[in-house]
Predicted model as a PDB file, atoms N, CA, C, CB and O in Angstrom, pLDDT in the B-factor column:
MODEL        1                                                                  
ATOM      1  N   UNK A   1      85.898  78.455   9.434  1.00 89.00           N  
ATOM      2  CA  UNK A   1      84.888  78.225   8.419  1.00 89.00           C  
ATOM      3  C   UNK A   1      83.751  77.344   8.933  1.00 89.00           C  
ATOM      4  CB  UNK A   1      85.519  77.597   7.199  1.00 89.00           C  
ATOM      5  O   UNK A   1      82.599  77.716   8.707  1.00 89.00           O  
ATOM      6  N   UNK A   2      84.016  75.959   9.751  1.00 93.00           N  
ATOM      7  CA  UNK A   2      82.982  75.677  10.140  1.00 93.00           C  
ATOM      8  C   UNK A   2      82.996  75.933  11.793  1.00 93.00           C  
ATOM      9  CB  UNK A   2      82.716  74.380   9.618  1.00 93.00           C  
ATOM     10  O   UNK A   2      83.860  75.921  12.670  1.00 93.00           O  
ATOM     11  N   UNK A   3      81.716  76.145  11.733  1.00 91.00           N  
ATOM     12  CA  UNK A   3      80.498  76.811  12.974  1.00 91.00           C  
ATOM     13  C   UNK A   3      79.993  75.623  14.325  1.00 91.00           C  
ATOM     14  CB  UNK A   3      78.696  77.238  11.909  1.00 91.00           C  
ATOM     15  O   UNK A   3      79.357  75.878  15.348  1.00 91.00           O  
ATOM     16  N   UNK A   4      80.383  74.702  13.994  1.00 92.00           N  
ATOM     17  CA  UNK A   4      80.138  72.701  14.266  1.00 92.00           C  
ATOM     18  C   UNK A   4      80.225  71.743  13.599  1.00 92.00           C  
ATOM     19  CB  UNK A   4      79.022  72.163  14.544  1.00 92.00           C  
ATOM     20  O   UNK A   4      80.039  71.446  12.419  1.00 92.00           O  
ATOM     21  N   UNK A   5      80.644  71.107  14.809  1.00 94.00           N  
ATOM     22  CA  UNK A   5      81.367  69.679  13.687  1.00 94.00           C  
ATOM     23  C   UNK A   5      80.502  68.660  14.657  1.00 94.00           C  
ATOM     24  CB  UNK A   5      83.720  69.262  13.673  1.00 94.00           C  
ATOM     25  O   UNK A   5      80.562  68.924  15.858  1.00 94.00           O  
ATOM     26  N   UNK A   6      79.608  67.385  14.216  1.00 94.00           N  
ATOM     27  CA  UNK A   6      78.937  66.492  14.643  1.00 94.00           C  
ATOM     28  C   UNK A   6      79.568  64.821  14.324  1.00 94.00           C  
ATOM     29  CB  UNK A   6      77.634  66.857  14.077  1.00 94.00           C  
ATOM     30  O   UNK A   6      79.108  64.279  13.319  1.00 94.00           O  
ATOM     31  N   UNK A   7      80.315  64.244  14.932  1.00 94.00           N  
ATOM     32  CA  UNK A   7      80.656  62.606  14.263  1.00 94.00           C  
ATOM     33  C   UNK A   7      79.359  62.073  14.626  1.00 94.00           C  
ATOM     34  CB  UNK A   7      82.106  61.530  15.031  1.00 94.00           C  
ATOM     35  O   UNK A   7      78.686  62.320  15.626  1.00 94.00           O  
ATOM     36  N   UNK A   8      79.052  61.089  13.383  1.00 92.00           N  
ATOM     37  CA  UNK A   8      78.476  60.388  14.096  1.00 92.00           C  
ATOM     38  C   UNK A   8      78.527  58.632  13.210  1.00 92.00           C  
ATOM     39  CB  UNK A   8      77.031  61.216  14.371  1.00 92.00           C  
ATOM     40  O   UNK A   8      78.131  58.466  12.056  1.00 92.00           O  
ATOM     41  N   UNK A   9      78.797  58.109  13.629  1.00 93.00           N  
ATOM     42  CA  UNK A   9      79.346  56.681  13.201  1.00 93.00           C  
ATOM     43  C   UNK A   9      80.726  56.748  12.427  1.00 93.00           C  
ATOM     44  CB  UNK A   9      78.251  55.930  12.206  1.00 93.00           C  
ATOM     45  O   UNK A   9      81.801  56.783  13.026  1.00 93.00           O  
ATOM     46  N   UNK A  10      80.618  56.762  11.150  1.00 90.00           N  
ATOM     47  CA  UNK A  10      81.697  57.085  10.572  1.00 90.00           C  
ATOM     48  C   UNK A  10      81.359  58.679   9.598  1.00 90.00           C  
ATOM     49  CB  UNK A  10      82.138  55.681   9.705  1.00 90.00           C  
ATOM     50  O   UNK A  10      82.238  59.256   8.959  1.00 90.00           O  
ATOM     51  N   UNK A  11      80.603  58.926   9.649  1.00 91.00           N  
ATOM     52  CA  UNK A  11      80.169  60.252   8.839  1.00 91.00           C  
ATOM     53  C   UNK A  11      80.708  61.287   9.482  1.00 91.00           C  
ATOM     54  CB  UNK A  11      78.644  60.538   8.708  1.00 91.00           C  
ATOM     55  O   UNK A  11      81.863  61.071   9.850  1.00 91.00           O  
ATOM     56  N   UNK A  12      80.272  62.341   9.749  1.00 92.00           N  
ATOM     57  CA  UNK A  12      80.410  63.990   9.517  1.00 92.00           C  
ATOM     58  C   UNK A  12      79.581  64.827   9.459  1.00 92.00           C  
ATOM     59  CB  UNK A  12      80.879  64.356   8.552  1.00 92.00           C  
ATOM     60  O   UNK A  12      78.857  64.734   8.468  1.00 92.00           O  
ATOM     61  N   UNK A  13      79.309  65.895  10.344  1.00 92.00           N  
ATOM     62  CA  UNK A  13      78.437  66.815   9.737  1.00 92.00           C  
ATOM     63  C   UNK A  13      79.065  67.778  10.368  1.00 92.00           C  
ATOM     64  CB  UNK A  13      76.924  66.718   9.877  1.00 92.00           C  
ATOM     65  O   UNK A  13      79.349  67.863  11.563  1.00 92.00           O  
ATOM     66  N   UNK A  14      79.404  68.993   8.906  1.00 93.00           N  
ATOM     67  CA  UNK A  14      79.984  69.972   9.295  1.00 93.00           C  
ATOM     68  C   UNK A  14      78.845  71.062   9.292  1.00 93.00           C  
ATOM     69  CB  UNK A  14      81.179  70.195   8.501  1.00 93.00           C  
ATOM     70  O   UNK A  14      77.787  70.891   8.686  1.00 93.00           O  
ATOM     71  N   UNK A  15      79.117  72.091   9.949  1.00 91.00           N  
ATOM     72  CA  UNK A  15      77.675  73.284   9.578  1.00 91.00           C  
ATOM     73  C   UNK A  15      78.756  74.190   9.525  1.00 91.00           C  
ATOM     74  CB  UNK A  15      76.113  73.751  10.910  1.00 91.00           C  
ATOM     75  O   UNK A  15      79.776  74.176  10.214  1.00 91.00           O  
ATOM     76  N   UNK A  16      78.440  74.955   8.662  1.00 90.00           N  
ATOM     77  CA  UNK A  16      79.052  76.565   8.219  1.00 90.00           C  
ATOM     78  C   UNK A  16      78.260  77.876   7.183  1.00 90.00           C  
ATOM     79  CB  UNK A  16      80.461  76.197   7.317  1.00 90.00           C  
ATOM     80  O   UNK A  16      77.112  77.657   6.796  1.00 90.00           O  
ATOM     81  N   UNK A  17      78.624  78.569   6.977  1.00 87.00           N  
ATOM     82  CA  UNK A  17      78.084  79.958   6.181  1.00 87.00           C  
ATOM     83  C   UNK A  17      78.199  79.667   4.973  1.00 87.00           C  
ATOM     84  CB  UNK A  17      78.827  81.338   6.383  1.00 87.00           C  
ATOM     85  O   UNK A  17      77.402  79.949   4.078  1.00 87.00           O  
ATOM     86  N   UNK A  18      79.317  79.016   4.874  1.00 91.00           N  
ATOM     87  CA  UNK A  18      80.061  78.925   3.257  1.00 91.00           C  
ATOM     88  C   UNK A  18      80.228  77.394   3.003  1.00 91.00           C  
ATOM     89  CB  UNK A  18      81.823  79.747   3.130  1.00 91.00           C  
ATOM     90  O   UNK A  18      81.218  76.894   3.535  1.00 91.00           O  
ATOM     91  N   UNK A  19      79.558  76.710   2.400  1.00 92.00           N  
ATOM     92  CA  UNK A  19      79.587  74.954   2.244  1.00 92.00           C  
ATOM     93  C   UNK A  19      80.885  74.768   1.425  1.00 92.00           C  
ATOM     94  CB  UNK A  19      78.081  74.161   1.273  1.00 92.00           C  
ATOM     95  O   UNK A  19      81.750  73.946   1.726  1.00 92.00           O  
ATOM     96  N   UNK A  20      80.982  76.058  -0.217  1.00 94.00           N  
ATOM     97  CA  UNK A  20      81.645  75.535  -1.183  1.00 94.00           C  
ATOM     98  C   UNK A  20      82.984  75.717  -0.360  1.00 94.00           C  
ATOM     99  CB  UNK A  20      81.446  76.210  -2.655  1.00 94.00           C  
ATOM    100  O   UNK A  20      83.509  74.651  -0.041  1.00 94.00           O  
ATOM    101  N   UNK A  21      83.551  76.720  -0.010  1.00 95.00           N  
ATOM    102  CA  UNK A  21      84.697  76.747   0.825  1.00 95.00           C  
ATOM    103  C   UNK A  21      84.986  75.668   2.002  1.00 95.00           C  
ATOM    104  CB  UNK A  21      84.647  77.991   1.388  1.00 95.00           C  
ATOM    105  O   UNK A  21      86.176  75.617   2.316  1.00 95.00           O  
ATOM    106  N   UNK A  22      84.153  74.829   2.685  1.00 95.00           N  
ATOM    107  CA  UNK A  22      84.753  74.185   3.849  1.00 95.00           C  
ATOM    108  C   UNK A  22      84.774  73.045   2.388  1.00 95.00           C  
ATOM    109  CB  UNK A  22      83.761  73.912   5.691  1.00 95.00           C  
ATOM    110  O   UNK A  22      85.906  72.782   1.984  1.00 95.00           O  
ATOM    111  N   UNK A  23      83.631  72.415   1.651  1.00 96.00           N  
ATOM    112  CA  UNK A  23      83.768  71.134   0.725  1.00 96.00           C  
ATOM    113  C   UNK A  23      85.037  71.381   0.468  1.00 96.00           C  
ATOM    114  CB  UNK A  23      82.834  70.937  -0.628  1.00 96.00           C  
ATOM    115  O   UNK A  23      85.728  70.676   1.204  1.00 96.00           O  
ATOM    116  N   UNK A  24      86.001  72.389  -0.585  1.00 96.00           N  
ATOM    117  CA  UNK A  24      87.260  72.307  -0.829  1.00 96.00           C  
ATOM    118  C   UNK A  24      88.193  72.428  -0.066  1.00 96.00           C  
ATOM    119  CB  UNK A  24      87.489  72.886  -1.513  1.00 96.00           C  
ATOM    120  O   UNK A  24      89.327  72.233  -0.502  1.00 96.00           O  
ATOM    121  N   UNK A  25      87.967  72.827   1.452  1.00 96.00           N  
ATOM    122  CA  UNK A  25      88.881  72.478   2.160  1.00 96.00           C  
ATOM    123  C   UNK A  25      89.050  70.758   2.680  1.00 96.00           C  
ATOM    124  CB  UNK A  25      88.704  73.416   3.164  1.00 96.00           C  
ATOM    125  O   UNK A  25      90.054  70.181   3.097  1.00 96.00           O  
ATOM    126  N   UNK A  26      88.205  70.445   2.550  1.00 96.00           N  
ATOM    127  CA  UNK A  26      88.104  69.114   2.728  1.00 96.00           C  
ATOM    128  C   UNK A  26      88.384  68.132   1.736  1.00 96.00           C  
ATOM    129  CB  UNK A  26      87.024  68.919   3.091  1.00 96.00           C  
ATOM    130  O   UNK A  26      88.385  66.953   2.090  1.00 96.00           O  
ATOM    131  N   UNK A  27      88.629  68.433   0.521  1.00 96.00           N  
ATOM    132  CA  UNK A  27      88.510  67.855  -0.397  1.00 96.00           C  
ATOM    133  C   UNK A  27      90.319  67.766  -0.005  1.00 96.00           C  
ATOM    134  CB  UNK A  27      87.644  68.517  -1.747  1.00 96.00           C  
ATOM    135  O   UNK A  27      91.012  66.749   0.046  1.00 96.00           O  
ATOM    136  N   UNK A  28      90.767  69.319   0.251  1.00 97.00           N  
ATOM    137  CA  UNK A  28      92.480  69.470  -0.138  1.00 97.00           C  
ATOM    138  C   UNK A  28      92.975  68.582   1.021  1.00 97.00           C  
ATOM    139  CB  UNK A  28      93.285  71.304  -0.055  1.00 97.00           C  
ATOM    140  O   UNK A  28      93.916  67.850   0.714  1.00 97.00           O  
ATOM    141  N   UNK A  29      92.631  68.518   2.008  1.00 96.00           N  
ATOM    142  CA  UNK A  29      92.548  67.819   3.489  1.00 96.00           C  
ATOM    143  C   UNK A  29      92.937  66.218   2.776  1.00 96.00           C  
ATOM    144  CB  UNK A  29      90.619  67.987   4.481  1.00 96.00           C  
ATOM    145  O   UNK A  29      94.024  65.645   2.713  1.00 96.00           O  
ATOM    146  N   UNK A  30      91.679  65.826   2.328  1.00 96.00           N  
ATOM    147  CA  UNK A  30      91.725  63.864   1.808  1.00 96.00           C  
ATOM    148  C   UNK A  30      92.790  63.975   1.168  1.00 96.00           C  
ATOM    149  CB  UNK A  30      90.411  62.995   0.637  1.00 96.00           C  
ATOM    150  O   UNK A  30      93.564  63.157   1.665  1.00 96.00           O  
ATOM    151  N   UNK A  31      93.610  64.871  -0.190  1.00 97.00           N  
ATOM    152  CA  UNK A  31      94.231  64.144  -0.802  1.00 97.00           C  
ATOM    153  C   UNK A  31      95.744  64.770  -0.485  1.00 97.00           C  
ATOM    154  CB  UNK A  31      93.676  64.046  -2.188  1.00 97.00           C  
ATOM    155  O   UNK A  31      96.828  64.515  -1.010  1.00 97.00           O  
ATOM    156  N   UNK A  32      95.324  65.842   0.758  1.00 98.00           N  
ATOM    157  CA  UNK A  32      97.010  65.540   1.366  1.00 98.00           C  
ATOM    158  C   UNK A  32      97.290  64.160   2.066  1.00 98.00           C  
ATOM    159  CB  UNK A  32      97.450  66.703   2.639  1.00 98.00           C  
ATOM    160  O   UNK A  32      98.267  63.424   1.925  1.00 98.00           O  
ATOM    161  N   UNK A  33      96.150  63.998   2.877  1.00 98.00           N  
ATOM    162  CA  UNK A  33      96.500  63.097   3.748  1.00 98.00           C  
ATOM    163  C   UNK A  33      96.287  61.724   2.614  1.00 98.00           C  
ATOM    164  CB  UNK A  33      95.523  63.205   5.247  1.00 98.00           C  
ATOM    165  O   UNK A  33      96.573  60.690   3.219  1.00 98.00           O  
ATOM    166  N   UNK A  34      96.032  61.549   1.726  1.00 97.00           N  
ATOM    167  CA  UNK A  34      95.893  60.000   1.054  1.00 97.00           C  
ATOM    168  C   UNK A  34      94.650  59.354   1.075  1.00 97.00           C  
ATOM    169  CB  UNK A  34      96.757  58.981   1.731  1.00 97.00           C  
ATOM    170  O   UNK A  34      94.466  58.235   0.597  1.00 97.00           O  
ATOM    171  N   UNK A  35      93.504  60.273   1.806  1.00 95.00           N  
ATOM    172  CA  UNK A  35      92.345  59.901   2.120  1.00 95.00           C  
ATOM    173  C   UNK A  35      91.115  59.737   1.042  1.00 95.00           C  
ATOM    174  CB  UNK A  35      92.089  60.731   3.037  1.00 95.00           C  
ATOM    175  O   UNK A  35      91.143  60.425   0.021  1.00 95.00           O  
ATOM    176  N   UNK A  36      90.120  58.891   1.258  1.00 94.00           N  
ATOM    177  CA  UNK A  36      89.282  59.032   0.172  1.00 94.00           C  
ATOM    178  C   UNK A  36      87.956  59.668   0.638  1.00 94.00           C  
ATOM    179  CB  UNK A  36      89.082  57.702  -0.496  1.00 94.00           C  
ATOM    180  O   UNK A  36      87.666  59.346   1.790  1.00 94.00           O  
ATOM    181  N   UNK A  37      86.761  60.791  -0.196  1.00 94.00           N  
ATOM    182  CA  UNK A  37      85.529  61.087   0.436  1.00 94.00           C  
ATOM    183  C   UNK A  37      84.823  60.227  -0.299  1.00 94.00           C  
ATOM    184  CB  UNK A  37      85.021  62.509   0.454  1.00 94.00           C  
ATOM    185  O   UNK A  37      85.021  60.150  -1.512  1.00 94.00           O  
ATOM    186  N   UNK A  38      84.080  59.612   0.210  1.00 93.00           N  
ATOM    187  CA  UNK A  38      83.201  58.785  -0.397  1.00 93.00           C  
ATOM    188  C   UNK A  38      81.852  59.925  -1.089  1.00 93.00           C  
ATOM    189  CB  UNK A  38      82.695  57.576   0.866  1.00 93.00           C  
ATOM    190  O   UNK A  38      81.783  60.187  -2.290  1.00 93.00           O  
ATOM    191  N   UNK A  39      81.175  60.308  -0.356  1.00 94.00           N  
ATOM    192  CA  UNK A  39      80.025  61.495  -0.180  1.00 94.00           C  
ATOM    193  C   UNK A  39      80.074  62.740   0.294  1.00 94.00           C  
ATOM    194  CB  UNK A  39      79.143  61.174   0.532  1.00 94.00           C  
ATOM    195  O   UNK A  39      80.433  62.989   1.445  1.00 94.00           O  
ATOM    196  N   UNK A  40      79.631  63.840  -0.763  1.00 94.00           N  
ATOM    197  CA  UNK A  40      79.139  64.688   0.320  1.00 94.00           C  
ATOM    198  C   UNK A  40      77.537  65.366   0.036  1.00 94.00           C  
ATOM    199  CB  UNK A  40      80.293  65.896   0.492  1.00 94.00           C  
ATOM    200  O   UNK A  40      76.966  65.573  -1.035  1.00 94.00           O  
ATOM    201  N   UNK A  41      77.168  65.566   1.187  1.00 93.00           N  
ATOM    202  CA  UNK A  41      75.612  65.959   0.984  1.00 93.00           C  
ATOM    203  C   UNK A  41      76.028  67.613   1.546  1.00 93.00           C  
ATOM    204  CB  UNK A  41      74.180  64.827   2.161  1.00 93.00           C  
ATOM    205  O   UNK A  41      76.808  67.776   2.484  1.00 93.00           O  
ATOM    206  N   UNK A  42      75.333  68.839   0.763  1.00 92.00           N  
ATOM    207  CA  UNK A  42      74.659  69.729   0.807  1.00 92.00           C  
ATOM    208  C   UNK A  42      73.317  70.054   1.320  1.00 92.00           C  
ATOM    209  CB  UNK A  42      74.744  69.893  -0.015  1.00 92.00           C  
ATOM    210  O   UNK A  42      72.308  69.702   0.709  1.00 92.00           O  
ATOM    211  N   UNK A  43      73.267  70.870   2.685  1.00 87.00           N  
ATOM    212  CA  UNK A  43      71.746  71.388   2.636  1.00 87.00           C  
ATOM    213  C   UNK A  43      71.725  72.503   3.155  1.00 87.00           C  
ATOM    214  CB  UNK A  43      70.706  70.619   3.310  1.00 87.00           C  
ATOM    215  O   UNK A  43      72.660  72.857   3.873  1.00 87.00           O  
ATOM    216  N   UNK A  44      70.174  73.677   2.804  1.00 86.00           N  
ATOM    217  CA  UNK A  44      70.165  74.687   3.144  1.00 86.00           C  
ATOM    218  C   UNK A  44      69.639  74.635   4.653  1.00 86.00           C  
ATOM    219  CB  UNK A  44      69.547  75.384   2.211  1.00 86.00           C  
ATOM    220  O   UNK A  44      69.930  73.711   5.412  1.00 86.00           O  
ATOM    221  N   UNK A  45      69.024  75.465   4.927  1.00 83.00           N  
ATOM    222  CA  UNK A  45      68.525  75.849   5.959  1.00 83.00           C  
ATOM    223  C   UNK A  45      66.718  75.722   6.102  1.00 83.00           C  
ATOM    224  CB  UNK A  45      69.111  77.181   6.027  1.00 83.00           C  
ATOM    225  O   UNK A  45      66.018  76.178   5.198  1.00 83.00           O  
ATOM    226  N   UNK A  46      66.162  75.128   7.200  1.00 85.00           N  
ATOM    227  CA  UNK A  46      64.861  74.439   6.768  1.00 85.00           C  
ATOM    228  C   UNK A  46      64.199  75.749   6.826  1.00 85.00           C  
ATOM    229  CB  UNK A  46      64.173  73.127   7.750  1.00 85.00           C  
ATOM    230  O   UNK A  46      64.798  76.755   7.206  1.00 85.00           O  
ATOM    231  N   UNK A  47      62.818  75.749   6.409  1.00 88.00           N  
ATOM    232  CA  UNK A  47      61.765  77.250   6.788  1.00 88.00           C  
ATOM    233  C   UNK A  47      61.715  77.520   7.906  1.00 88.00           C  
ATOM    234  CB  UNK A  47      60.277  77.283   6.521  1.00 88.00           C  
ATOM    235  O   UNK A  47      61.610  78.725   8.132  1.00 88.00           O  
ATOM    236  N   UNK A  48      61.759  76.661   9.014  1.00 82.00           N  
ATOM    237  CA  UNK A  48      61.979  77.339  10.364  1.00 82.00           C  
ATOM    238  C   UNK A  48      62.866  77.953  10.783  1.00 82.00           C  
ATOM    239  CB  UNK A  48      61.941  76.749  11.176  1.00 82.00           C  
ATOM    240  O   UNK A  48      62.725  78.886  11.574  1.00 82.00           O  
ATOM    241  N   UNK A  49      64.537  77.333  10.094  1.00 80.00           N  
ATOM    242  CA  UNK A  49      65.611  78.177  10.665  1.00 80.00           C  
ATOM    243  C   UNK A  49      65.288  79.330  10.149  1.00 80.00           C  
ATOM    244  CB  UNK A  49      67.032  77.817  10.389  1.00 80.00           C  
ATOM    245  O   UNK A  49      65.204  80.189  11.027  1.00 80.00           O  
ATOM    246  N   UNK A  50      65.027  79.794   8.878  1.00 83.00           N  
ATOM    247  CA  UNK A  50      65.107  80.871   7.995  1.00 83.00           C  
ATOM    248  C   UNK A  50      63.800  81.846   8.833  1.00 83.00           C  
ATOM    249  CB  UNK A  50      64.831  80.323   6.173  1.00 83.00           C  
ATOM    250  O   UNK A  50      63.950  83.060   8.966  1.00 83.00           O  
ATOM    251  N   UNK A  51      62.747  81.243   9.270  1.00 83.00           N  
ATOM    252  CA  UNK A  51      62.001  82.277   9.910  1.00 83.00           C  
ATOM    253  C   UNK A  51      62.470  82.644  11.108  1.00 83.00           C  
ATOM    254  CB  UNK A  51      60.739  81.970  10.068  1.00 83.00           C  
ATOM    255  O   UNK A  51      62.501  83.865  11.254  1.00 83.00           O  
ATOM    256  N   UNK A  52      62.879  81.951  12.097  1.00 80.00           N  
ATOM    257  CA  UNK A  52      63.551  82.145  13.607  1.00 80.00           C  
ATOM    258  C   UNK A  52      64.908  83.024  13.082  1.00 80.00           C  
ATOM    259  CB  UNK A  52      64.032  80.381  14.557  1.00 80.00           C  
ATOM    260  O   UNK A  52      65.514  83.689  13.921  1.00 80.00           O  
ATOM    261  N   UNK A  53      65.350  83.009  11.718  1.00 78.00           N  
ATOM    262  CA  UNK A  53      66.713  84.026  12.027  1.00 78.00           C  
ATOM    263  C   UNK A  53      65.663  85.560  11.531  1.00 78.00           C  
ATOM    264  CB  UNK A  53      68.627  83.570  10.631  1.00 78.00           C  
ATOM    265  O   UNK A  53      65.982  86.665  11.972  1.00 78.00           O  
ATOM    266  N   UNK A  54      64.871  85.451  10.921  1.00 84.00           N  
ATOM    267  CA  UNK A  54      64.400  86.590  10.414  1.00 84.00           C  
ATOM    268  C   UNK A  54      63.366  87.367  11.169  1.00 84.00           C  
ATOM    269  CB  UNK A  54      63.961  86.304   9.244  1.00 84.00           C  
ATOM    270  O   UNK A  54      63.565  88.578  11.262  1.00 84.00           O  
ATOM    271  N   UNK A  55      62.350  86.890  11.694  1.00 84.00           N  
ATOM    272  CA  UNK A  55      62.117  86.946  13.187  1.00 84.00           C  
ATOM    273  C   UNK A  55      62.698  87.693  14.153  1.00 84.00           C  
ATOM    274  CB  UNK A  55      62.289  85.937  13.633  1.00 84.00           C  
ATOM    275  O   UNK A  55      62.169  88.572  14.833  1.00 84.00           O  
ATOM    276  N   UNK A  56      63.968  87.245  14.185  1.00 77.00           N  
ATOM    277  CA  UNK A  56      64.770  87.484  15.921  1.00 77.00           C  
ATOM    278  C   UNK A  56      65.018  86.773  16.748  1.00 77.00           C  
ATOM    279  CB  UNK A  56      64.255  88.141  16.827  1.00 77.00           C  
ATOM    280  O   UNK A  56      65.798  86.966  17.681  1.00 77.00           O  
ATOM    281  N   UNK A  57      64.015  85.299  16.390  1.00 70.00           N  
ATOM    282  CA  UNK A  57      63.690  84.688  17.726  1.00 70.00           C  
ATOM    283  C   UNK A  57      64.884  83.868  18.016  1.00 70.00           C  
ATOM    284  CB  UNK A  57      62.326  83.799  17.749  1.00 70.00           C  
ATOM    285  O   UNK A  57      65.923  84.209  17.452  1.00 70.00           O  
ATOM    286  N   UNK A  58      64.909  82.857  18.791  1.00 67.00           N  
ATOM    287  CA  UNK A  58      66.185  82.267  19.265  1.00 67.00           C  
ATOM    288  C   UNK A  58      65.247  80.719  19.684  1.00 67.00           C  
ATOM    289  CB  UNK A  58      67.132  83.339  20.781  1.00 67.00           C  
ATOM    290  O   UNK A  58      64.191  80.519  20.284  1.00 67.00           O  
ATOM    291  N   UNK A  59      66.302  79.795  18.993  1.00 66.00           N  
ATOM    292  CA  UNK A  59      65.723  78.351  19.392  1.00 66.00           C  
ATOM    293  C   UNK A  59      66.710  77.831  20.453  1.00 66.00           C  
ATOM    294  CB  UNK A  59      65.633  77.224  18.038  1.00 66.00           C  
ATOM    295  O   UNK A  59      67.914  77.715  20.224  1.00 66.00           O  
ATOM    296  N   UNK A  60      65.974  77.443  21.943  1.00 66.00           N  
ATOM    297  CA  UNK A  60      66.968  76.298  22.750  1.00 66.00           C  
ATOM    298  C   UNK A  60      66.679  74.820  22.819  1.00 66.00           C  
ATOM    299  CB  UNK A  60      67.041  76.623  24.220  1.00 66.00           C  
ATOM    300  O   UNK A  60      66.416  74.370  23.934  1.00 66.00           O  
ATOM    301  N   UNK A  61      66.691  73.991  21.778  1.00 65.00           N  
ATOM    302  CA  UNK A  61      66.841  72.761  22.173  1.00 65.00           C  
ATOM    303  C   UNK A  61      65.119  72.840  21.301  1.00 65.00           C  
ATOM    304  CB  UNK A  61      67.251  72.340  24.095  1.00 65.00           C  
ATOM    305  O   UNK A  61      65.048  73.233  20.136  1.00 65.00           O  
ATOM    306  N   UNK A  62      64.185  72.515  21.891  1.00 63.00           N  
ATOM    307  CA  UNK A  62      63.209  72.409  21.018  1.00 63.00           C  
ATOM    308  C   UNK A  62      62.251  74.013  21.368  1.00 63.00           C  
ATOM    309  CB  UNK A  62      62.378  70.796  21.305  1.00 63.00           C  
ATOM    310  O   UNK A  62      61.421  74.577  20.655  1.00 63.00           O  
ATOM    311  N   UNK A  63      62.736  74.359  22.620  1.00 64.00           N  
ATOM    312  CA  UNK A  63      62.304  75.776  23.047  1.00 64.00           C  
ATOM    313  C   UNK A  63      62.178  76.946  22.372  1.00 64.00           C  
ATOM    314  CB  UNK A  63      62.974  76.150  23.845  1.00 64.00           C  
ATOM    315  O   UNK A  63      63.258  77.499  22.582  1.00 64.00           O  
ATOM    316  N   UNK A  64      61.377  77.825  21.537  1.00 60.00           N  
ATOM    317  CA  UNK A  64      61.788  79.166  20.594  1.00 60.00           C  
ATOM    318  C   UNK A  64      61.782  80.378  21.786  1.00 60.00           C  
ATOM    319  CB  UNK A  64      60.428  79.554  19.119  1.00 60.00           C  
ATOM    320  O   UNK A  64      60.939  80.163  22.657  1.00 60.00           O  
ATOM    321  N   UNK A  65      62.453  81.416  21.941  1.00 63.00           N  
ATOM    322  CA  UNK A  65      62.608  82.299  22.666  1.00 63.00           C  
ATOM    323  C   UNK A  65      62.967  83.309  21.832  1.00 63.00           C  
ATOM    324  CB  UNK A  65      63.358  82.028  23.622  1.00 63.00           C  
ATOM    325  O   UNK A  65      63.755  83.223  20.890  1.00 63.00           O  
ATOM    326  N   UNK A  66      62.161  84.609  22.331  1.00 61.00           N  
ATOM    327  CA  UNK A  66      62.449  86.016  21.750  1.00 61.00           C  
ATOM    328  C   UNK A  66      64.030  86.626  22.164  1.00 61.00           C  
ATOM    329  CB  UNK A  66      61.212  87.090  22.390  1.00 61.00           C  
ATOM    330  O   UNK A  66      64.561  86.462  23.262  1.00 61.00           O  
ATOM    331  N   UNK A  67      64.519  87.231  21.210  1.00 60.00           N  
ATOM    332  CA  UNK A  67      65.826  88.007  21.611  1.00 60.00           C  
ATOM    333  C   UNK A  67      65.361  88.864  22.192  1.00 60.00           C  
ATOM    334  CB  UNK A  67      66.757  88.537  20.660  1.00 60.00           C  
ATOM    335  O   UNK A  67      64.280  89.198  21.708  1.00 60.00           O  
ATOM    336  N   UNK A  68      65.805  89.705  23.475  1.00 54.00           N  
ATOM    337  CA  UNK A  68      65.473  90.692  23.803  1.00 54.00           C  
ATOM    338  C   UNK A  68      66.301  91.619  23.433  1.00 54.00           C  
ATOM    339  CB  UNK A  68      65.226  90.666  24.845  1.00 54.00           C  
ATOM    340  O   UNK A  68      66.079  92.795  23.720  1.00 54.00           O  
TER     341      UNK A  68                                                      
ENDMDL                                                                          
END                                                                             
């Protein structure tokens, strides 16, 4: 379900297709383990991702490149 996982201090950033499905997996995750979520933030996809997937094009790093 998720696509990357980022730590960074004590946070999280998961990226996936499906948010509501990984959030409740995570949710079932904390209260097997006894854990608490403090937060979670939701976001879509900025206008650039959404044009570079619609496009074709391909981003490396700050680089945009055509699919061939």
């Amino acid at each position: 379900m998720v696509n990357r996982a980022q730590k960074s201090g004590d946070k999280f950033k998961l990226y996936t297709e499906d948010p509501s499905e990984v959030i409740n997996a995570v949710m079932a995750y904390a209260n097997t383990h006894n854990l608490k979520v403090i937060s979670i933030t939701t976001l879509g996809p900025s206008l650039e991702d959404v044009f570079i997937r619609l496009t074709g094009l391909q981003r490396t790093g700050e680089i945009i490149h055509a699919i061939d």
